[in-house]
C-alpha positions in Angstrom: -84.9 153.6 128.6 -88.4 152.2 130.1 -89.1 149.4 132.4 -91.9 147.4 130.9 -94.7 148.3 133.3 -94.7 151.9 132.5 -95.2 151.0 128.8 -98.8 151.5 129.2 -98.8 154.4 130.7 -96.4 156.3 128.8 -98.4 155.5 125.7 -101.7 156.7 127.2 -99.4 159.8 127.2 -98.1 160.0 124.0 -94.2 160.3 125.0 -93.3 157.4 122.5 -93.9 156.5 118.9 -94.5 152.7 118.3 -91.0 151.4 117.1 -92.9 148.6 114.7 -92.6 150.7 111.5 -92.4 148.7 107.8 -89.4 147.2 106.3 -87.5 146.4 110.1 -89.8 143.4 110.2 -86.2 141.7 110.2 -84.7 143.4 112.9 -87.0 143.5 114.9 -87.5 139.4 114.4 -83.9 138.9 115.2 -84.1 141.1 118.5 -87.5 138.7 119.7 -85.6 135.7 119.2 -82.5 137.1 120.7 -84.3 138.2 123.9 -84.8 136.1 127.3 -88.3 134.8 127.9 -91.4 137.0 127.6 -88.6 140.4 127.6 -89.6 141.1 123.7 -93.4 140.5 124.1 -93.6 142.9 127.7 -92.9 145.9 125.4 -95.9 145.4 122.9 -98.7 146.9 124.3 -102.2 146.9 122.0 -100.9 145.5 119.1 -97.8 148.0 118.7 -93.9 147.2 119.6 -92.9 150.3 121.9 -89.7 149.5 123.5 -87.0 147.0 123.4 -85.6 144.7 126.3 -81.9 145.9 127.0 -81.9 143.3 129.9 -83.6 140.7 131.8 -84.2 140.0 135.5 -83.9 135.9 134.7 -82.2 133.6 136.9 -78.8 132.5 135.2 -76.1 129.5 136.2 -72.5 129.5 136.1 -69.8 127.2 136.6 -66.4 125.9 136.0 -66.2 122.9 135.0 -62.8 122.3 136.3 -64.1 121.9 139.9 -67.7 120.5 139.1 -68.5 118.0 136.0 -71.5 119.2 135.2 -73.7 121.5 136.1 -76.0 121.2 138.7 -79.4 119.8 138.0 -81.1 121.6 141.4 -80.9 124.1 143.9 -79.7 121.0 146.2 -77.1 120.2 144.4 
């Protein structure tokens, strides 16, 4: 497990292999569009996939819609 700003260095030092071999094109599709944001993208570094998001610092909303109609719009509301 990596944290995306390390990617580049930990390929300078050759302690991965690049995880965008042939024939996963699929997979690796479905994990892209399955991922928050810009997660999938911060793990290809020079052209190569090396790492895969396992989570995402994003800012989520909950609520229950017993007690509030909708949900709110804005952090005023």
């Amino acid at each position: 497990v990596i944290d995306h700003p390390h990617v580049g260095q930990i390929t300078a030092e050759t302690c991965l292999a690049p995880l965008d071999v042939a024939g996963r094109e699929a997979e690796r599709a479905a994990l892209a569009a399955g991922s928050v944001g810009q997660s999938y993208p911060s793990y290809n570094w020079q052209g190569r996939q090396w790492a895969f998001p396992i989570d995402a610092a994003s800012q989520v909303q909950a609520w229950r819609p017993d007690m509030l109609a909708a949900a709110p719009a804005n952090w005023a509301e």
